[in-house]
C-alpha positions in Angstrom: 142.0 112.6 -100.2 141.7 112.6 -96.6 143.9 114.8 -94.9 146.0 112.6 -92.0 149.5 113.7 -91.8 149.4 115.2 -88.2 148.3 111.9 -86.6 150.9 110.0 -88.8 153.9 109.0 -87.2 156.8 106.6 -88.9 159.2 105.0 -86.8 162.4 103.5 -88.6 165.8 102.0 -87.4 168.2 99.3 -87.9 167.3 95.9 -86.5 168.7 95.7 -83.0 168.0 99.2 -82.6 165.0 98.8 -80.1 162.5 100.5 -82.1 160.0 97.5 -81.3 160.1 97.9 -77.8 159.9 102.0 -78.3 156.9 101.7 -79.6 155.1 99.1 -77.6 156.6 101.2 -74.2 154.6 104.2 -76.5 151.4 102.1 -76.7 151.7 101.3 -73.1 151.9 105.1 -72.7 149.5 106.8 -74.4 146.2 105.1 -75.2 145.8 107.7 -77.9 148.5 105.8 -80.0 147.3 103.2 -82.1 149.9 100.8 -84.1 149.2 100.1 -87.8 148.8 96.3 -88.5 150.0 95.6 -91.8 149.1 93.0 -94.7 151.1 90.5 -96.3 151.4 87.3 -98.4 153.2 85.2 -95.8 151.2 82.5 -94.2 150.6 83.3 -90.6 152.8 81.6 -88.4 153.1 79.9 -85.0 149.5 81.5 -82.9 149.1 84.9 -85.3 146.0 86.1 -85.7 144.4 87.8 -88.9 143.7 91.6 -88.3 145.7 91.5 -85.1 149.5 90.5 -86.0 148.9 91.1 -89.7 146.2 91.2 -92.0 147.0 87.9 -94.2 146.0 88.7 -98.0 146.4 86.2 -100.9 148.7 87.5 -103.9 146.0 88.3 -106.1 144.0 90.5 -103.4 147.2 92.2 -102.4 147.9 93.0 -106.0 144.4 94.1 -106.4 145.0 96.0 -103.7 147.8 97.8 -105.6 146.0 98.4 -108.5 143.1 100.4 -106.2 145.7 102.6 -104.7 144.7 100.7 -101.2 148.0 101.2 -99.6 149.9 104.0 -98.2 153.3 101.6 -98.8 154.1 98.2 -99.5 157.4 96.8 -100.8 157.8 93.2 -101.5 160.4 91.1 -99.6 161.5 87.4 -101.0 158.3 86.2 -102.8 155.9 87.9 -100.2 154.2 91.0 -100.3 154.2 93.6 -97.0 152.6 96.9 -96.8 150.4 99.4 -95.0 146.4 99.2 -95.9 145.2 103.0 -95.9 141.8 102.0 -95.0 143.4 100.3 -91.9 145.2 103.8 -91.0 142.4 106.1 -91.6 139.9 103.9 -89.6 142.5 104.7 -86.8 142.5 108.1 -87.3 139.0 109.2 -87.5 138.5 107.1 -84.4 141.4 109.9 -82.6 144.1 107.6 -83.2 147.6 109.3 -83.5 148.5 105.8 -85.8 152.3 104.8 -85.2 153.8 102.9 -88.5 157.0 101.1 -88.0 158.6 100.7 -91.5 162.2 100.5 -92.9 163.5 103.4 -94.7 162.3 102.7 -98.0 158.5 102.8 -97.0 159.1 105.2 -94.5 160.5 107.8 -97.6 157.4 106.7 -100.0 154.8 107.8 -96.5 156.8 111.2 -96.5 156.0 112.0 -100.1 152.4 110.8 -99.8 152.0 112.7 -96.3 154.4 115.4 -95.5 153.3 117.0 -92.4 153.7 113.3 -91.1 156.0 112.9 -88.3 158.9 110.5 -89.0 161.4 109.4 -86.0 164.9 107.6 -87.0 165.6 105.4 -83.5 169.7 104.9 -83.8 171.5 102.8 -81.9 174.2 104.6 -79.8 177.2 103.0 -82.0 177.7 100.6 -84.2 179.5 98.3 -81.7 176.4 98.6 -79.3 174.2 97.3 -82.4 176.1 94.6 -83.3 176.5 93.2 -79.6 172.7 93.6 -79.3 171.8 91.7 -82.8 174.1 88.8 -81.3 172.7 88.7 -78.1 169.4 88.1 -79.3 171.1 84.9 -80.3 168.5 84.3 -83.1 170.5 85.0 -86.3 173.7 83.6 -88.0 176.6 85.1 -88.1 175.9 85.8 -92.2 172.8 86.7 -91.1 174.1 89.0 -88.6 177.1 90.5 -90.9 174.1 90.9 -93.5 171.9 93.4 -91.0 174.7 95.3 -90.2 175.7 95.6 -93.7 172.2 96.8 -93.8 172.2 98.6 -90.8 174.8 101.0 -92.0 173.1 101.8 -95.2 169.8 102.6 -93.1 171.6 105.3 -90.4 172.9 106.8 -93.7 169.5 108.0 -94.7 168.8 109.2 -90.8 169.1 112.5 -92.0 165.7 112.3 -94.0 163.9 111.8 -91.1 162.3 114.7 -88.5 163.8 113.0 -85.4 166.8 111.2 -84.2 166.5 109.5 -80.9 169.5 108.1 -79.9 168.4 104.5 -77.8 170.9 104.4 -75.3 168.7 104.0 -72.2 165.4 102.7 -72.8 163.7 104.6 -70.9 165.0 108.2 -71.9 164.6 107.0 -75.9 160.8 106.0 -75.1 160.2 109.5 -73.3 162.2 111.3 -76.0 160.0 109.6 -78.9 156.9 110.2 -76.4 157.7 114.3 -76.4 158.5 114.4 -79.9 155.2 113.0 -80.9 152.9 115.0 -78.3 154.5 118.1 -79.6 154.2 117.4 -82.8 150.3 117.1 -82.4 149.9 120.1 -80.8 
């Protein structure tokens, strides 16, 4: 198996956390960093593009996918498929990528067994009130829908603790340099 843990780098949070804009500050940063695109099932919406926003697989090749080992996660959501193609991640690395993924906790556990000496970084939000105000300022959810992330939310920054790092995002731009540090560090 090829050997890519050192230029592996998982990036988890709640939703509302800012770990979206983290990483894209990151990318911005470092053109060294390369974020993973990931497949699914859903039909592209709106002005995505395959291979850019995601790589948009039919059931059947996703599942065939599965069978051949050909992701490095995946975890299925409603009746859609999502996951992380490993030929997409090593193609990344041997061209000198370090290759950012930016999963929820579940996927992020299943990369740490696959790849230990992968880096994984837990963004939490400074409080639980901060979150919540920040979810409902995006003003794009419900308030169910909102209740039902922080329900989520809560289970996710218990499991901060498996993770390498915590940053802490409570000014954006001492979280991005924090992650930035951690992660040039690391490949050293």
């Amino acid at each position: 198996m090829y050997d890519f843990d050192s230029n592996l780098v998982v990036v988890s949070g709640p939703s509302g956390a800012g770990k979206d804009t983290i990483v894209s500050r990151l990318l911005e940063k470092d053109d060294s960093f390369s974020l993973s695109v990931s497949a699914t099932t859903r039909a592209p919406r709106g002005e995505e593009v395959d291979g850019e926003n995601y790589y948009f697989l039919t059931v059947e090749q996703f599942e065939e996918k599965i069978s051949n080992n050909g992701f490095v996660e995946y975890a299925k959501y409603g009746s859609n498929y999502y996951g992380t193609l490993k030929c997409d991640v090593e193609a990344r690395i041997e061209n000198g990528k370090t290759v950012i993924l930016v999963i929820e906790v579940n996927g992020a556990a299943n990369i740490k067994k696959l790849y230990p000496g992968s880096l994984s970084i837990f963004v939490m939000p400074p409080s639980e009130t901060v979150l919540e105000n920040r979810l409902r300022n995006r003003q794009t959810d419900s308030e169910e829908a909102i209740l039902k992330r922080m329900d989520i939310a809560k289970t996710e920054i218990s499991r901060s603790k498996d993770y390498d790092y915590i940053v802490i995002n409570d000014e954006l731009d001492k979280a991005v340099e924090d992650a930035y540090e951690i992660i040039k560090n690391q490949r050293k």
